[in-house]
MARBA-3410 file (N, C-alpha, C, O; in Angstrom, 1 decimal):
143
0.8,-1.2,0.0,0.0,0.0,0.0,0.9,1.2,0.0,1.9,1.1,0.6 ~ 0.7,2.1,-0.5,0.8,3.7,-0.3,1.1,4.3,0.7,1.0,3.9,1.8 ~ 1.7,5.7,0.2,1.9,6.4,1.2,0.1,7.1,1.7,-0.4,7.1,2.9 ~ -0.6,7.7,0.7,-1.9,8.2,1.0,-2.7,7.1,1.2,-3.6,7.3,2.1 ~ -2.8,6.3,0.8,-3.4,5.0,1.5,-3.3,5.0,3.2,-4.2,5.0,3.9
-2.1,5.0,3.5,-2.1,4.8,4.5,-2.3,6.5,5.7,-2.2,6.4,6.9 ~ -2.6,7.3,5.3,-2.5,8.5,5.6,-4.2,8.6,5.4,-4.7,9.7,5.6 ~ -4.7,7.9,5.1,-6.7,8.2,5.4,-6.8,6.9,6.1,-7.9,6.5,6.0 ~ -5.8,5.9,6.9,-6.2,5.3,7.9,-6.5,3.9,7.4,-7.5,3.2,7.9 ~ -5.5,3.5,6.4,-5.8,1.6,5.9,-4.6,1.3,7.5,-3.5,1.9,7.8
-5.2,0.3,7.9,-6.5,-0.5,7.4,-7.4,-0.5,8.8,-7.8,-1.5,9.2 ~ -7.5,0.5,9.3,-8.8,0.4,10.5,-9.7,0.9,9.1,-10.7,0.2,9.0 ~ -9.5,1.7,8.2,-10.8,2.7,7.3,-11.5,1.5,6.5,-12.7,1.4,6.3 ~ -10.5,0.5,6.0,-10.5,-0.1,4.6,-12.3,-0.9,4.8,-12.8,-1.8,5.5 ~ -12.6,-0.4,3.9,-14.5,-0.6,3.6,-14.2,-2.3,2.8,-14.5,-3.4,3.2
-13.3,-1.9,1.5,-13.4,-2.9,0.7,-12.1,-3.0,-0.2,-11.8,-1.8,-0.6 ~ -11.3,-3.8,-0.6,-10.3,-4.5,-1.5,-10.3,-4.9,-2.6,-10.5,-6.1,-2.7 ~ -10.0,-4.2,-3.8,-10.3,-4.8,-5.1,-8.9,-5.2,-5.3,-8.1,-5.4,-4.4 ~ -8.6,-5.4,-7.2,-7.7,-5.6,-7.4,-6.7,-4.7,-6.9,-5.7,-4.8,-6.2 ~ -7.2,-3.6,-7.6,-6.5,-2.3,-8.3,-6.5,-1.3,-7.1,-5.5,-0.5,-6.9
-7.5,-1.4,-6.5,-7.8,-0.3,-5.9,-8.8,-0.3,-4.3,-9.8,-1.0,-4.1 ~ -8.2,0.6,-3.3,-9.3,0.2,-1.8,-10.3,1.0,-2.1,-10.3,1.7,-3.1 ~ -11.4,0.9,-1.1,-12.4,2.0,-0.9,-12.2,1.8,0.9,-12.2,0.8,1.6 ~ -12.1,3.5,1.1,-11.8,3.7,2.6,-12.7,4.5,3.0,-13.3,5.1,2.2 ~ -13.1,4.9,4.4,-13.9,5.7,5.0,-13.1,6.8,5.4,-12.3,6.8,6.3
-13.2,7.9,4.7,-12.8,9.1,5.0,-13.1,9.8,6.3,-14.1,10.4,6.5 ~ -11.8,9.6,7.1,-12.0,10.1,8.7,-12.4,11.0,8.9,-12.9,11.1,10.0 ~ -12.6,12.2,7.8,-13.0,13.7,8.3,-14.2,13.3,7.0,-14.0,12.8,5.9 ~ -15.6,13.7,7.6,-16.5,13.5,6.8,-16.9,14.9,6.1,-17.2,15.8,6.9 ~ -16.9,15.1,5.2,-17.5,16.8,4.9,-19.5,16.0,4.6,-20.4,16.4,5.2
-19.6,15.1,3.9,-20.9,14.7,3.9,-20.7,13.4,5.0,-19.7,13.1,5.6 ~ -22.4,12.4,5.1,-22.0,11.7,5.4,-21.6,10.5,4.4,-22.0,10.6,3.3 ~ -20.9,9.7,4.7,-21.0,8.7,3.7,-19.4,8.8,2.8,-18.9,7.8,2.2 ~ -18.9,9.9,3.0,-17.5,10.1,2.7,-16.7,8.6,2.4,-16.7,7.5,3.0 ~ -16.0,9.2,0.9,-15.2,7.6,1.0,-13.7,8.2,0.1,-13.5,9.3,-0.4
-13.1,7.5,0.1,-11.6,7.5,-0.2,-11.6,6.3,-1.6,-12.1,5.2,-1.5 ~ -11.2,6.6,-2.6,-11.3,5.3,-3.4,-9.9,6.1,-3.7,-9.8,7.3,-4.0 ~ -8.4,4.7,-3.6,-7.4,5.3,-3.7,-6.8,3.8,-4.1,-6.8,2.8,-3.5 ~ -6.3,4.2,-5.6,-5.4,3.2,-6.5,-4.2,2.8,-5.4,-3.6,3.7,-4.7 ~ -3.9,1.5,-5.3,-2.7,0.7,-4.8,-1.2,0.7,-5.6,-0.2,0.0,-5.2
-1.3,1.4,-6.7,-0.5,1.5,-7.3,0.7,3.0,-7.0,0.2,4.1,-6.7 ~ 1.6,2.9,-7.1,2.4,4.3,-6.6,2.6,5.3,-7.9,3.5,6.1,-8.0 ~ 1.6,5.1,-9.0,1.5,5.9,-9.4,1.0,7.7,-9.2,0.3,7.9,-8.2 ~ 1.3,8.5,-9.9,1.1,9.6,-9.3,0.6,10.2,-10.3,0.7,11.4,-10.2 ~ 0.1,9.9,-11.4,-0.5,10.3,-12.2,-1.8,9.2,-13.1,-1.6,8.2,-13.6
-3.0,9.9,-13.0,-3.9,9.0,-13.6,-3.8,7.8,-15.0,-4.0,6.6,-15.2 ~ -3.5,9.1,-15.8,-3.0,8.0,-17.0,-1.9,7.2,-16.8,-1.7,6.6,-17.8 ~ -1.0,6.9,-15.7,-0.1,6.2,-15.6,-0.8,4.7,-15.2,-0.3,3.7,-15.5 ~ -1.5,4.7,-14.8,-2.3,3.2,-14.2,-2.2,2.4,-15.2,-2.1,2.9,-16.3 ~ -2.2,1.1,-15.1,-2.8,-0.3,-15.8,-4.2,-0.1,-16.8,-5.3,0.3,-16.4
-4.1,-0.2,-17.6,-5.7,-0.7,-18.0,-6.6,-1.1,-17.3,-7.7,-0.6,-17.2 ~ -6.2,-2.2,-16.7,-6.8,-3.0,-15.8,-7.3,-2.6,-14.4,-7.9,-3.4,-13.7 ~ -6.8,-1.1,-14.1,-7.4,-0.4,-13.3,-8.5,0.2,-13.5,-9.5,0.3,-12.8 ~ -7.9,0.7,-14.6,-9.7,2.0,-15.3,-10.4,1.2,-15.6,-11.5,1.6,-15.8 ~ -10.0,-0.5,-15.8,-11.0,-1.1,-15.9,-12.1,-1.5,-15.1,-13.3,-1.7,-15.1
-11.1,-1.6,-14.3,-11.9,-2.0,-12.8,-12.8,-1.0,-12.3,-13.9,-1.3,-11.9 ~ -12.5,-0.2,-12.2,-13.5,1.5,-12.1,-14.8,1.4,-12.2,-15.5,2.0,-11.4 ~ -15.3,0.4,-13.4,-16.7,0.6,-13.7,-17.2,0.2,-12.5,-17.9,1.0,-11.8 ~ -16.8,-1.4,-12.2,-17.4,-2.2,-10.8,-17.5,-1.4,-9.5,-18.2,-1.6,-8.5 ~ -16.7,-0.5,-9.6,-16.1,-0.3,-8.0,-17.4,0.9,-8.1,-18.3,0.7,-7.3
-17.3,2.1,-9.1,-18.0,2.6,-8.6,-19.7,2.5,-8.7,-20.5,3.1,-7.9 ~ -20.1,1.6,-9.6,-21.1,1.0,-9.3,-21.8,0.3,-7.9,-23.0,0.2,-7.6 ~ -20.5,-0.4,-7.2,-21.1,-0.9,-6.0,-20.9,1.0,-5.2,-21.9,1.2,-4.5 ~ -20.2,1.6,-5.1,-20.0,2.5,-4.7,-21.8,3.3,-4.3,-22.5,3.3,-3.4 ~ -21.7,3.7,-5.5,-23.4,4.1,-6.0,-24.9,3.7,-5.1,-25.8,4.3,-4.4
-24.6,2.0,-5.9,-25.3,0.8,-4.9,-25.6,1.7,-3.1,-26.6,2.2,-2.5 ~ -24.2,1.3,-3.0,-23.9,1.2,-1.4,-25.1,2.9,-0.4,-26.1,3.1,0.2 ~ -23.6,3.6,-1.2,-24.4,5.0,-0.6,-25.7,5.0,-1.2,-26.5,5.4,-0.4 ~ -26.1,4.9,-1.8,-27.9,5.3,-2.1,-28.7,4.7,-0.9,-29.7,5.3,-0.3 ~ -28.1,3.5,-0.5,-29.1,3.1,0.6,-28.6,3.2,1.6,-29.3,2.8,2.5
-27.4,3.8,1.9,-27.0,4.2,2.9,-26.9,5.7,3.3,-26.7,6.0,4.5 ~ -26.9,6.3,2.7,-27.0,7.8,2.3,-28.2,8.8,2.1,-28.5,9.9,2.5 ~ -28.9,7.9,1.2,-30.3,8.5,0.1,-29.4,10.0,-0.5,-29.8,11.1,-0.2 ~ -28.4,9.8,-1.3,-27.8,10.9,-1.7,-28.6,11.2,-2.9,-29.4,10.3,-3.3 ~ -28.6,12.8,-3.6,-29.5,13.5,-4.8,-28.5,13.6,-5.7,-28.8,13.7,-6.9
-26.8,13.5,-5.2,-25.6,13.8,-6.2,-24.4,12.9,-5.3,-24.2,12.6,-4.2 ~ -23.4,12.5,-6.9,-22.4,12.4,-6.0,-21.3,13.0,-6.7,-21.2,13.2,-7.9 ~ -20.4,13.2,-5.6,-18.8,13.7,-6.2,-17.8,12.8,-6.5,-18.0,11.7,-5.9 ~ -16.8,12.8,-7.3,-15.9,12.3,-7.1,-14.8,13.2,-7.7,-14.7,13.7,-8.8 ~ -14.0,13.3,-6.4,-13.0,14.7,-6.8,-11.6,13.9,-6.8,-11.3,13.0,-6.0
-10.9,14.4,-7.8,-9.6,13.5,-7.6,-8.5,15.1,-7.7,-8.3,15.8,-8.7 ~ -8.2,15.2,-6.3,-7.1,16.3,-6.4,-5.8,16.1,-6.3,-5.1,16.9,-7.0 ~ -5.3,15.3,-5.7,-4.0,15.2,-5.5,-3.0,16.0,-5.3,-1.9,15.7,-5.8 ~ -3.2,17.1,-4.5,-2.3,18.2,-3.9,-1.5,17.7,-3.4,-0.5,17.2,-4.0 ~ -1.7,17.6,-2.1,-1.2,17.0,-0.5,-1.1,15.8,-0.4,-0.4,15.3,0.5
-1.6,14.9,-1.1,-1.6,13.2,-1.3,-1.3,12.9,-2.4,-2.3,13.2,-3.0 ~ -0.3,12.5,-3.3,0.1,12.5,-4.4,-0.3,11.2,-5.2,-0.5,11.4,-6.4 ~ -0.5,10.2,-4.8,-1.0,8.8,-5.4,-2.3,9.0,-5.9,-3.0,9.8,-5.4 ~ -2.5,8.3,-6.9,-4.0,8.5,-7.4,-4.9,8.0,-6.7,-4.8,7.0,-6.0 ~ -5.7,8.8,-6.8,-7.0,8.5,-5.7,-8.5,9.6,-5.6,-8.2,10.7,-6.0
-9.7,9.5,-5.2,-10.4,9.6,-5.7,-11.1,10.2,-3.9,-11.1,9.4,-3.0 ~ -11.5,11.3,-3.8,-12.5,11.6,-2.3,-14.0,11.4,-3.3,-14.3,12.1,-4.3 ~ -14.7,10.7,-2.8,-16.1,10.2,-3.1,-17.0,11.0,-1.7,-17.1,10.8,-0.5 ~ -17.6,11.9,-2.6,-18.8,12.7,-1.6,-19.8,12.6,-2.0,-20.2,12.8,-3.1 ~ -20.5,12.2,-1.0,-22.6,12.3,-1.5,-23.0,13.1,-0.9,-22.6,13.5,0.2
-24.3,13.8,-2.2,-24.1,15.2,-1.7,-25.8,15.2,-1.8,-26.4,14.7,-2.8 ~ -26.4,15.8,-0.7,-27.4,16.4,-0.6,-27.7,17.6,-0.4,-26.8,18.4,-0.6 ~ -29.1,17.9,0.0,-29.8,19.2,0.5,-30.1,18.7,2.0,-30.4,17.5,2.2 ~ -30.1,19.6,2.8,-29.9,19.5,4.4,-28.9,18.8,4.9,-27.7,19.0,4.7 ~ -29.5,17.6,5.9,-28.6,17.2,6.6,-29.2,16.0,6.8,-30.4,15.8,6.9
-28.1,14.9,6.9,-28.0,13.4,7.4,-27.2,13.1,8.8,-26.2,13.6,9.3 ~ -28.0,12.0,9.3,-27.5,11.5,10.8,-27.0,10.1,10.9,-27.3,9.1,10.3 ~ -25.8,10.2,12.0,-25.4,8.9,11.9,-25.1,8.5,13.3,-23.9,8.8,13.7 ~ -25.8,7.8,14.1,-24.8,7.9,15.7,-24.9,8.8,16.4,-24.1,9.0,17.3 ~ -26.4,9.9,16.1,-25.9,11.3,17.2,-25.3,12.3,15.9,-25.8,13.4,15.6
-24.5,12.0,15.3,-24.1,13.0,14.2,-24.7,13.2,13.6,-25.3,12.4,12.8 ~ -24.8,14.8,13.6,-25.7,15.5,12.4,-24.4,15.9,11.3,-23.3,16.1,11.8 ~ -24.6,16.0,10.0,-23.7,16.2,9.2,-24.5,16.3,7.7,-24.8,15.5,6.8 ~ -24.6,18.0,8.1,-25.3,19.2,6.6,-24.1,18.7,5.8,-23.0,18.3,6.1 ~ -25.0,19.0,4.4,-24.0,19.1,2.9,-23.8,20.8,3.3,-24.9,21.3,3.5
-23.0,21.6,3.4,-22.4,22.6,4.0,-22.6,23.4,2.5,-23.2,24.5,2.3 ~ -22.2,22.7,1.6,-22.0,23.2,0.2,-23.0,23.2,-0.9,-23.0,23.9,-1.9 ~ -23.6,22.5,-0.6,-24.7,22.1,-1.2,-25.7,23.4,-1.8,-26.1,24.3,-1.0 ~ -26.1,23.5,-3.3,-26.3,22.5,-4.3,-24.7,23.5,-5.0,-24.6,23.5,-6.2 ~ -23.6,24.0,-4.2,-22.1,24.1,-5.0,-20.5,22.8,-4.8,-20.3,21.7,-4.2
-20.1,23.1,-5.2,-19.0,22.7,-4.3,-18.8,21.8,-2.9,-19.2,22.3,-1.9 ~ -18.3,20.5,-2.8,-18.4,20.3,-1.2,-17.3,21.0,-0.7,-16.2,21.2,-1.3 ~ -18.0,21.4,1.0,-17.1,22.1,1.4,-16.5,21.3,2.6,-17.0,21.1,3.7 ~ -15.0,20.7,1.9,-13.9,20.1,2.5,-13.4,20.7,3.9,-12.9,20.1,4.9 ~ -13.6,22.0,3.7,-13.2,22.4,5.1,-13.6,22.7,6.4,-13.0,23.2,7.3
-15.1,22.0,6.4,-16.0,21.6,7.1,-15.9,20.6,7.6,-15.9,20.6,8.9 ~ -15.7,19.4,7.1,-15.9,18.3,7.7,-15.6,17.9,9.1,-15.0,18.7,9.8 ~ -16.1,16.7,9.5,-16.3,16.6,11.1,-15.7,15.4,10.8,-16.0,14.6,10.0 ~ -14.1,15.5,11.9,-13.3,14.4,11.9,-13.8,13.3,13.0,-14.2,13.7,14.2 ~ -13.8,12.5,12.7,-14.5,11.3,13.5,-13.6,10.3,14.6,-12.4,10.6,14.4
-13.7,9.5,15.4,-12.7,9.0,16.4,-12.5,7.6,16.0,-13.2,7.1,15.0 ~ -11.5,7.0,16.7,-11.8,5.7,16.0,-12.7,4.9,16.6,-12.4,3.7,16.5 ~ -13.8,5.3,17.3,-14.9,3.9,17.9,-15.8,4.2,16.6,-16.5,3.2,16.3 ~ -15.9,5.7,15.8,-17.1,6.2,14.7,-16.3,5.8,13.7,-17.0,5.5,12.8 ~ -14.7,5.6,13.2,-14.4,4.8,12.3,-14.5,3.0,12.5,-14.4,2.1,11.7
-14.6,3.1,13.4,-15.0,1.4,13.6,-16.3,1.1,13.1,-16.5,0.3,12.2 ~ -17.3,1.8,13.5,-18.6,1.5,13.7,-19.1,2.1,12.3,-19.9,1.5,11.7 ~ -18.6,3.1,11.9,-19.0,3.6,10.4,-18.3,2.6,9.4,-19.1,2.3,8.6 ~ -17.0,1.8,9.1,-16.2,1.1,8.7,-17.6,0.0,8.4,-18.3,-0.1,7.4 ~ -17.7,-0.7,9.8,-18.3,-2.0,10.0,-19.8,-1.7,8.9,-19.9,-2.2,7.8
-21.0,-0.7,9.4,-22.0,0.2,8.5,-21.8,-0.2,7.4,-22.5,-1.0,6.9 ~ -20.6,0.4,6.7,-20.8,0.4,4.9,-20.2,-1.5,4.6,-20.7,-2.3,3.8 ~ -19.5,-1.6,5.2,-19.0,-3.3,5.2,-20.2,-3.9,5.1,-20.4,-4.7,4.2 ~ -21.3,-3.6,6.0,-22.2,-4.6,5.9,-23.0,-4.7,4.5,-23.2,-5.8,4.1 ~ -23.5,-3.7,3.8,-23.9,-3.0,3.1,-23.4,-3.5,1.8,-24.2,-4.0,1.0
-21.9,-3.4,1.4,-21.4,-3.9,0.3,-21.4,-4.8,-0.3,-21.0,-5.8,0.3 ~ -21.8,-5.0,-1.9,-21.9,-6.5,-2.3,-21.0,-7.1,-2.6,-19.9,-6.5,-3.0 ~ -21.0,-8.6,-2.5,-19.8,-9.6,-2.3,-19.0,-9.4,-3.6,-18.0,-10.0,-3.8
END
């Protein structure tokens, strides 16, 4: 694994394991439902990947979709790939609504909503709500 892989918290985060690529629970939620989809590869540029990654892409974010709609009831989703501060390829996956969703006692507004999510909001979570949010989408995801 990665250096940004391991810098959003594999593997207490890690939701799910593909080939190519994890899906992680993003410790600082700006929505709820936040996820990390971050290639295993040390590439540092998108077109640098395998084929066989972008191939894999379709599946992953399809269960992605899947997952959060019934876990979420999202109206949009993001997928922002910036790579400033984390250089490996990788993907912050945001579901984005109007108002606010609950999870645990947490309330957590789309802050940004219907623009931009707003990243610098988010509510960083502990590790008993990365356990318990982890375990949540795990249950959730198809085999």
């Amino acid at each position: 694994m990665n250096a940004t892989i391991a810098k959003f918290g594999h593997p207490a985060t890690l939701i799910r394991d593909y080939a190519h690529w994890v899906v992680l629970l993003r410790p600082a939620q700006p929505t709820l439902g936040s996820l990390v989809l971050a290639a295993k590869s040390d590439a540092i540029a998108f077109g640098a990947l395998p084929p066989e990654a972008h191939a894999e892409l379709a599946t992953i974010t399809a269960d992605i979709e899947r997952v959060l709609a019934v876990a979420v009831g999202y109206e949009r989703i993001n997928y922002l790939m910036l790579m400033m501060v984390d250089p490996h390829v990788h993907f912050h996956v945001i579901p984005r609504y109007d108002g606010t969703r609950e999870r645990d006692g947490v309330d957590l507004p789309d802050r940004g909503w219907p623009k931009p999510p707003d990243l610098g909001s988010a509510t960083a979570l502990d590790d008993a709500q990365i356990a318990s949010w982890t375990a949540w989408l795990k249950g959730i995801w198809p085999d």
